[in-house]
ROPA-687312 format. One record per residue (C-alpha): residue number from 1; residue in one letter; x negated, y negated, z negated. Coordinates in steps of 0.001 Angstrom, whole numbers, plus 500000, padded with zeros to 6 digits. Example, Ala and Ser with C-alpha at 12.3 -4.5 7.8 and 13.67 -1.06 7.14 Angstrom:
% residues 2
{1,"A",{487700,504500,492200}}
{2,"S",{486330,501060,492860}}
% end
This chain:
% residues 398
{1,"X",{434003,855194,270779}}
{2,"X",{436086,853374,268427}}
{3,"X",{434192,850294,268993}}
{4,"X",{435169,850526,272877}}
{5,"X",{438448,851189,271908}}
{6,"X",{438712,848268,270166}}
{7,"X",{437101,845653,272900}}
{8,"X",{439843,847629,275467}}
{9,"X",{442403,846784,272718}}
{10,"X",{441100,843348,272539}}
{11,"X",{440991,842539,276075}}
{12,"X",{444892,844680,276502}}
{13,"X",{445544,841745,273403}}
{14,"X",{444608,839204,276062}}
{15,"X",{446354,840127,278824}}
{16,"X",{449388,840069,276664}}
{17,"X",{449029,836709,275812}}
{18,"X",{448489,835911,279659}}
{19,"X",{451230,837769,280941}}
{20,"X",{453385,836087,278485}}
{21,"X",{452603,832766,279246}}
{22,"X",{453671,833940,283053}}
{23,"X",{457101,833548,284982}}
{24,"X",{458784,836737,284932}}
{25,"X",{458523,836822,289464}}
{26,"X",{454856,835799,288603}}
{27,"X",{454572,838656,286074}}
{28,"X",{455962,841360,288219}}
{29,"X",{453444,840288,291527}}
{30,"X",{450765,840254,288773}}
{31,"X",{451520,843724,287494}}
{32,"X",{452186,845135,291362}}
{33,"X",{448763,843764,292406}}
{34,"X",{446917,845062,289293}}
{35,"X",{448825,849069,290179}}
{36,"X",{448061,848610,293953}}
{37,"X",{444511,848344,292801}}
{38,"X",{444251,850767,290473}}
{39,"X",{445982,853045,293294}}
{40,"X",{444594,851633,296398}}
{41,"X",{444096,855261,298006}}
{42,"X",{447699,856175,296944}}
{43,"X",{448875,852792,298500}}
{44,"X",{447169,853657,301615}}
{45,"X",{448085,857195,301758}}
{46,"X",{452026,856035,301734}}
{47,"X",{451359,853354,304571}}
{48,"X",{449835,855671,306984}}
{49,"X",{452816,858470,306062}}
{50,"X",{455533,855693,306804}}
{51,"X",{453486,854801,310177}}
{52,"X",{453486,858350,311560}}
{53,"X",{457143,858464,310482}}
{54,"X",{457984,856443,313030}}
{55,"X",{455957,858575,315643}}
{56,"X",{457391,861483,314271}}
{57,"X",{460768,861050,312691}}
{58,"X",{461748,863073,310117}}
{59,"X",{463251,866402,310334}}
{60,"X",{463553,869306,309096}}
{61,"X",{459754,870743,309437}}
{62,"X",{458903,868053,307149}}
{63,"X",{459377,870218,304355}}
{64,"X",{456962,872999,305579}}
{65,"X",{454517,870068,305327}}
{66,"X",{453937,870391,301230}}
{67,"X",{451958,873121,299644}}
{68,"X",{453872,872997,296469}}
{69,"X",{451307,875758,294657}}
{70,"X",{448577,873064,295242}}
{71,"X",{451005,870443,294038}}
{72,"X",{452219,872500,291064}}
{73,"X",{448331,873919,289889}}
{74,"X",{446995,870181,289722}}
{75,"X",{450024,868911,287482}}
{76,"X",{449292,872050,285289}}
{77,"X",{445673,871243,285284}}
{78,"X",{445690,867615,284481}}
{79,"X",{448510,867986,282189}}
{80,"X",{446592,869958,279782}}
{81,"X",{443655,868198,280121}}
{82,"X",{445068,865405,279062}}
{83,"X",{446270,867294,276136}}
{84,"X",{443298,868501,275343}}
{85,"X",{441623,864589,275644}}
{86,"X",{444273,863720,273280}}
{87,"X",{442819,865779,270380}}
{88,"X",{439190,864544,271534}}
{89,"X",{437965,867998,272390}}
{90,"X",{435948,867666,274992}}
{91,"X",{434723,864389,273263}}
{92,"X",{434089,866315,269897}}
{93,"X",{431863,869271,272315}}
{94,"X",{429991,866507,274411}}
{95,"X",{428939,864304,271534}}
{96,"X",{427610,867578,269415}}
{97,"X",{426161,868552,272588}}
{98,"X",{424100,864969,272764}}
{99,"X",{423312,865307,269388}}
{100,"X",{420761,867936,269165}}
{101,"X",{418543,865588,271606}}
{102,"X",{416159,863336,270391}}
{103,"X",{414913,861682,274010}}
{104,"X",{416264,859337,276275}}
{105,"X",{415565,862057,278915}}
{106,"X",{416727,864768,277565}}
{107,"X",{420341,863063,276112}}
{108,"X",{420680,861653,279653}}
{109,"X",{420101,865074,281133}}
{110,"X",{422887,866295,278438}}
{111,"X",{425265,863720,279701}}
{112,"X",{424833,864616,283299}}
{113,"X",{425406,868463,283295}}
{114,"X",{427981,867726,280490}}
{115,"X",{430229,865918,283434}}
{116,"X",{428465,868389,285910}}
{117,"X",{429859,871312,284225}}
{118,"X",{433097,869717,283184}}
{119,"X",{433696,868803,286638}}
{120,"X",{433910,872489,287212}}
{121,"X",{436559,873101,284736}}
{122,"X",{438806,870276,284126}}
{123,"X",{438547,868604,287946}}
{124,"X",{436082,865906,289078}}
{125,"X",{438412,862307,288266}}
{126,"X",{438713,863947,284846}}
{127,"X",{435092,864958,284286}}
{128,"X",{434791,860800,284644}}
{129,"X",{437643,859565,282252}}
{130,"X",{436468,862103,279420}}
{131,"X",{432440,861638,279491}}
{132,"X",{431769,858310,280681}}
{133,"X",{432945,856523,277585}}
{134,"X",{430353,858818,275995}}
{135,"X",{427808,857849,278152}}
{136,"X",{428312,854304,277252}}
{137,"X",{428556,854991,273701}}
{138,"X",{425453,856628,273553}}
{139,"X",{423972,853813,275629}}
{140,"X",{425265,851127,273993}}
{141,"X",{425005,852407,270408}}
{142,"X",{421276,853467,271022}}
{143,"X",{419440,850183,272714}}
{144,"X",{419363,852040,275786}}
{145,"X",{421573,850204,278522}}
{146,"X",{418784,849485,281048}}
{147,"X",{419884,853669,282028}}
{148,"X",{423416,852481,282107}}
{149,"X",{423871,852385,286084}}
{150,"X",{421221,855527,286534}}
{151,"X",{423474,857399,284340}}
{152,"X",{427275,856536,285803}}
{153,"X",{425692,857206,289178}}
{154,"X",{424342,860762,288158}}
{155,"X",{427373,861531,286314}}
{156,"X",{429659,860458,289421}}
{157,"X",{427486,862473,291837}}
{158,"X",{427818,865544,289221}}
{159,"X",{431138,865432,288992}}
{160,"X",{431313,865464,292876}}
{161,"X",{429274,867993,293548}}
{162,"X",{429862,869979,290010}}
{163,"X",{433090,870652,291146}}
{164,"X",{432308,872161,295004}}
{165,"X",{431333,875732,292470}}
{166,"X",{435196,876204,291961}}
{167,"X",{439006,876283,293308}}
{168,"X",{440266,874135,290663}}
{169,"X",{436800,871412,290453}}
{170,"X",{437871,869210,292973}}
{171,"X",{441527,868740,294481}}
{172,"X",{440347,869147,298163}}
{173,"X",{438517,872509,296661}}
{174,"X",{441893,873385,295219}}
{175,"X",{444016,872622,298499}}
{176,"X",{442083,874129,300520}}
{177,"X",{441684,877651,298588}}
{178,"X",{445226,877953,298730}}
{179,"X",{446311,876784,302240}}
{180,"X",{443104,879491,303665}}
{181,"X",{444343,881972,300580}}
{182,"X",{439841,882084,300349}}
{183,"X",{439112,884775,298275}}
{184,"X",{437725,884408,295046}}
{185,"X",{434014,885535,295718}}
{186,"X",{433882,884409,299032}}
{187,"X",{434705,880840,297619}}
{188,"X",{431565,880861,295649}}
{189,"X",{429715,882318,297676}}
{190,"X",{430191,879806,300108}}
{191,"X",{429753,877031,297784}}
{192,"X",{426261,878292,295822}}
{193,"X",{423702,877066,298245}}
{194,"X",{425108,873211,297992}}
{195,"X",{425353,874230,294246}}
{196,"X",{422017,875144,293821}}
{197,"X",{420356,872210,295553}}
{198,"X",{422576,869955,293552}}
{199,"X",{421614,870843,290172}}
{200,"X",{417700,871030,291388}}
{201,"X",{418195,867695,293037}}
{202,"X",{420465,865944,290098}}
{203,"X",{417985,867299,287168}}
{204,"X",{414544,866026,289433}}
{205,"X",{416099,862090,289633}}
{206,"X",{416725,862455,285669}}
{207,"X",{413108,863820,285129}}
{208,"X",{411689,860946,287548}}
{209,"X",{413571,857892,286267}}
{210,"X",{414395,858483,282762}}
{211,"X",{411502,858303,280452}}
{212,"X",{410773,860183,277009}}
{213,"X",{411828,857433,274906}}
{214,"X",{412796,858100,271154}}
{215,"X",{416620,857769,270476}}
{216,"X",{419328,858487,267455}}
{217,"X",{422890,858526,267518}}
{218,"X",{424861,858535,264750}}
{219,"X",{426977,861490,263576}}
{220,"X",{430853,860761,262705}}
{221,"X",{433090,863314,261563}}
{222,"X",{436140,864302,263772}}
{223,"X",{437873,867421,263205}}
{224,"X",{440174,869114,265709}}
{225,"X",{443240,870201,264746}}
{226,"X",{443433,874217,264775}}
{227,"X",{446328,874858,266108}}
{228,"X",{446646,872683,268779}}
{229,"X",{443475,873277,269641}}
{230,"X",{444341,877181,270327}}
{231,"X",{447476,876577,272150}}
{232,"X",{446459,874274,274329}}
{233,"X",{443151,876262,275229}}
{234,"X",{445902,878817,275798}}
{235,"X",{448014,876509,278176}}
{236,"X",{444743,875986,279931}}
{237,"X",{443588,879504,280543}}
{238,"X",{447128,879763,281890}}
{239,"X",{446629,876910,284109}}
{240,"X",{443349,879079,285337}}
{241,"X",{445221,881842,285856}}
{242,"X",{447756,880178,287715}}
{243,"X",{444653,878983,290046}}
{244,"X",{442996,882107,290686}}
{245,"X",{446228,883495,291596}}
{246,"X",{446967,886022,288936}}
{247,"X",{450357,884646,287415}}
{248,"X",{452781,882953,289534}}
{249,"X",{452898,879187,289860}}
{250,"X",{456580,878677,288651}}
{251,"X",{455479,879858,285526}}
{252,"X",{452935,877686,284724}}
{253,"X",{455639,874791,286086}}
{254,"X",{458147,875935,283855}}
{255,"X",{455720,876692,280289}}
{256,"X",{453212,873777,280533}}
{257,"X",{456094,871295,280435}}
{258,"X",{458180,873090,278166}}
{259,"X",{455029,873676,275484}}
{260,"X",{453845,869489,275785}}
{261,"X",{457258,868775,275553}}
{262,"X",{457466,869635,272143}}
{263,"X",{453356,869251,270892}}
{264,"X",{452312,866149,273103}}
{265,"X",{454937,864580,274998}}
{266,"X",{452052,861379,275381}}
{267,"X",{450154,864134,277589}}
{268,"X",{452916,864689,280193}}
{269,"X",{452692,860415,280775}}
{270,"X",{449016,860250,281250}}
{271,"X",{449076,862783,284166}}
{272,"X",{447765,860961,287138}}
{273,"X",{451065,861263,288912}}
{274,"X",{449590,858509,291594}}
{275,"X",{446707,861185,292814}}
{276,"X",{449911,863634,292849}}
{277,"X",{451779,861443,295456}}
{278,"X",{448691,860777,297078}}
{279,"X",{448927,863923,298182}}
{280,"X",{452226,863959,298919}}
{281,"X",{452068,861139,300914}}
{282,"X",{448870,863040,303188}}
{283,"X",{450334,865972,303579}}
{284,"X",{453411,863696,305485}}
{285,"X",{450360,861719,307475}}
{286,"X",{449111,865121,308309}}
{287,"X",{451562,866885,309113}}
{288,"X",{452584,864632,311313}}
{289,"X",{449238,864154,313183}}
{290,"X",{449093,867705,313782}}
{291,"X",{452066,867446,315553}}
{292,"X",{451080,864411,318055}}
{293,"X",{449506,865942,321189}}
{294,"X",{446597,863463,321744}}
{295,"X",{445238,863483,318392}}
{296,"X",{445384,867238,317898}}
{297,"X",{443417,867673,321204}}
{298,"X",{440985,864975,319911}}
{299,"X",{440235,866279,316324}}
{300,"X",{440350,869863,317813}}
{301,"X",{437576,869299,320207}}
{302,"X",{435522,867424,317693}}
{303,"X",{435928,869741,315283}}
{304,"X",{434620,872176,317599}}
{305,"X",{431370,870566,317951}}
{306,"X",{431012,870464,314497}}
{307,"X",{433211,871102,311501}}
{308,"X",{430395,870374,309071}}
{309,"X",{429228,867931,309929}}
{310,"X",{432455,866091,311749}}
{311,"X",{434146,866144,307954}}
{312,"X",{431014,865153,305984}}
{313,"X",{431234,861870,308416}}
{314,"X",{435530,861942,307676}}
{315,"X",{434986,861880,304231}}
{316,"X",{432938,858540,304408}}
{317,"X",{435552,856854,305852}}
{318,"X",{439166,857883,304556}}
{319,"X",{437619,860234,301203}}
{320,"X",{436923,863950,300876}}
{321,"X",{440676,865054,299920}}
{322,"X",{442647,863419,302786}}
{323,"X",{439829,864800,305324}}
{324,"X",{440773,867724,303766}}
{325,"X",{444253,868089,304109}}
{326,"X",{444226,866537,307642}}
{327,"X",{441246,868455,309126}}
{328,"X",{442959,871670,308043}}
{329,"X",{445759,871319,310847}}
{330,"X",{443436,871236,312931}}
{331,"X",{440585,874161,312729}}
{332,"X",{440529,877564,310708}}
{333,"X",{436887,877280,310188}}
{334,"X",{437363,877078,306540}}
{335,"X",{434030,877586,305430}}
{336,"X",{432823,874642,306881}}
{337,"X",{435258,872298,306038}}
{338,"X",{434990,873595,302513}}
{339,"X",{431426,872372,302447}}
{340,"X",{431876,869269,304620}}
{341,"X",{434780,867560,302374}}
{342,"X",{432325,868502,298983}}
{343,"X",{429186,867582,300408}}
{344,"X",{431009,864651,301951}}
{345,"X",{431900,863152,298644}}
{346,"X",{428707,861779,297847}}
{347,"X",{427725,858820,300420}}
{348,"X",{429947,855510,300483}}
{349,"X",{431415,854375,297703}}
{350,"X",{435164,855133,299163}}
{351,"X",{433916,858822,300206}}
{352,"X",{435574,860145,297263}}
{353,"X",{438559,858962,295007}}
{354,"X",{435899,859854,291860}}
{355,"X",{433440,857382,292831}}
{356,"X",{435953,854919,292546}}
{357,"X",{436773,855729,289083}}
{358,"X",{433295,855288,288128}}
{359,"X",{432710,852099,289861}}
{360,"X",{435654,850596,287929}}
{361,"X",{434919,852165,284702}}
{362,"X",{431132,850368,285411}}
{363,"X",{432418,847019,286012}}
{364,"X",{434474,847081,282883}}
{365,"X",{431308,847242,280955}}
{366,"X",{429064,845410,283417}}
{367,"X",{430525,842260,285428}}
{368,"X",{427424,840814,286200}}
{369,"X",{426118,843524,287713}}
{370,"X",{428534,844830,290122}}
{371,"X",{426066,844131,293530}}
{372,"X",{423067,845856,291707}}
{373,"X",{425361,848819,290876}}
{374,"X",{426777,849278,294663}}
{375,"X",{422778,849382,295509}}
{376,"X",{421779,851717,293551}}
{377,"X",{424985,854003,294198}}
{378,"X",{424737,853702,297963}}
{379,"X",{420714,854624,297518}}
{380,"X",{421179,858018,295390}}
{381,"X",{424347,858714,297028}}
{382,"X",{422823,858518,300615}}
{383,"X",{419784,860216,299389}}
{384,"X",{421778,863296,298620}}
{385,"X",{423868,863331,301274}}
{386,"X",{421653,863449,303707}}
{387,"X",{419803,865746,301812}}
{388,"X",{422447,868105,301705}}
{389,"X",{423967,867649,304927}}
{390,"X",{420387,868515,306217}}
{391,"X",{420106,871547,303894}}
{392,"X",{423081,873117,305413}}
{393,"X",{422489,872304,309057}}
{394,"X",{419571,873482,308669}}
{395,"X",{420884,876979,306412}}
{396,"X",{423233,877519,309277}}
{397,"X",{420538,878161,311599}}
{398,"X",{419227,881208,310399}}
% end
């Protein structure tokens, strides 16, 4: 870890030295064409709401547009997972968790329900920032980056379809548990069939293309710091709570803040505030498509057709969480939109805003072999979709 630290120090040393040698109007369009894309969905998420503006001007039902609880439970939730990535906890667990493997195989199986797992727990995008350095570490550190695009892949379709099990493991999930107020059991119960096939799937592609080979990674010794550690596992059980509705969201609002205020103040400015307006920005395109006659008519008789299989297909063109939010004005078939905007986030490489996270965090590593990478992704990722898509079709027969 410390020696990726140190190239992304290296290469941040660089850029200085570039950007100082620039203009300061050159500068700025350097630095607003290196955010746009960084934050191409959020970019394109605030055209589209200015464009429907114009079709809809703005009044006062614009505000009924935001679900502030869904808003309010993902700040919580990545603010205290960023926290908690600040102490290297989830670093510290993975990396023991590696450890006790002695196999290619098995270590890449490790890695993979690792991010599978976490996906469930700390959100998708997340699941990716926190255990895809270790994947490369291990990689790297261990002679073994021929498995280097296998493994992103498999930890970018676990973290997709990790996080369909609950409310809080995606942010479509999340969205749409509160806007159809889904009860608990029902949610899972919903989601355990895609689950299932997932994890059976996932663990035969590591089995097939990983082989046995002998591999060692080093032990260091990081310690956690005690306190910390308990108060922010604390702030993120509240966080839960908050989720599964049993403590108000205003609380969580008003304590998580308050407590990283004063412990980690560097946690509140890593929150990915761009995938907050992102959603602020769709709920304004949405809201305002659900209120233009021709296009509700359209997506409502779609929809009717097929609500499965009409988002799965959405989500491959404009990514799982603004099909969510914009399919949801127009059907109350929850249950399959639920599974059409998960299943849907494996397929293109746009079909969710994870995949795009890994893709970038792959390039960093691997320049060279960006085109060999986009293969390989589009061939497992179409592989399970269809898969999946087909599963479910098929379940919804009987």
């Amino acid at each position: 870890m410390e020696d990726t630290e140190e190239i992304s120090t290296a290469k941040n040393g660089e850029q200085s030295e570039d950007e100082a040698s620039l203009s300061t109007p050159k500068l700025i369009r350097t630095r607003l064409i290196a955010f746009i894309r960084k934050n191409i969905v959020m970019v394109i998420a605030l055209f589209v709401a200015l464009i429907t503006s114009f079709i809809v001007p703005i009044d006062k039902e614009y505000i009924n547009y935001f679900d502030f609880k869904t808003l309010t439970c993902l700040f919580c939730v990545l603010a205290v997972v960023c926290a908690l990535k600040n102490i290297k906890f989830f670093f510290i667990l993975a990396r023991k968790i590696v450890q006790l493997f002695k196999n290619a195989r098995l270590a890449i199986l490790a890695l993979v329900y690792i991010t599978f797992i976490g996906s469930m727990l700390i959100a998708n995008d997340m699941a990716l920032l926190t255990f895809l350095p270790l994947g490369y570490l291990v990689l790297t550190t261990t002679g073994k980056q021929k498995y280097m695009a296998f493994t992103f892949i498999m930890q970018n379709i676990s973290a997709n379809l990790g996080g369909m099990l609950t409310p809080f493991g995606n942010p479509q999930n999340l969205y749409l548990y509160t806007k159809f107020e889904i009860p608990n059991l029902e949610f899972m119960a919903i989601m355990a069939p895609p689950f299932v096939l997932s994890v059976a799937l996932i663990t035969v592609c590591c089995l097939i293309f990983v082989k046995a080979e002998p591999l060692e990674i080093e032990s260091v010794s990081v310690r956690l710091p005690v306190a910390r550690t308990i108060i922010y596992l604390l702030l993120f059980l509240l966080s839960i709570l908050i989720v599964f509705r049993g403590i108000p969201y205003f609380v969580g609002l008003i304590v998580i803040p308050i407590a990283l205020l004063i412990m980690d103040r560097d946690a509140l400015k890593k929150v990915d505030y761009p995938l907050l307006l992102t959603f602020v920005f769709f709920f304004i395109f949405s809201g305002n498509m659900a209120r233009i006659g021709v296009v509700r008519e359209l997506f409502s008789s779609l929809l009717e057709k097929s609500t499965l299989l009409f988002s799965v297909l959405s989500c491959q063109v404009i990514s799982n969480v603004p099909s969510a939010i914009l399919l949801s004005q127009f059907t109350t078939n929850y249950k399959d939109l639920l599974l059409g905007v998960n299943i849907g986030g494996v397929g293109t490489l746009i079909a969710s805003l994870a995949s795009l996270i890994t893709f970038r965090e792959y390039v960093k590593s691997n320049p060279k072999r960006t085109k060999y990478y986009i293969l390989m992704f589009s061939i497992f990722n179409l592989a399970f979709l269809i898969i999946l898509t087909g599963f479910m079709l098929i379940l919804k027969l009987f």
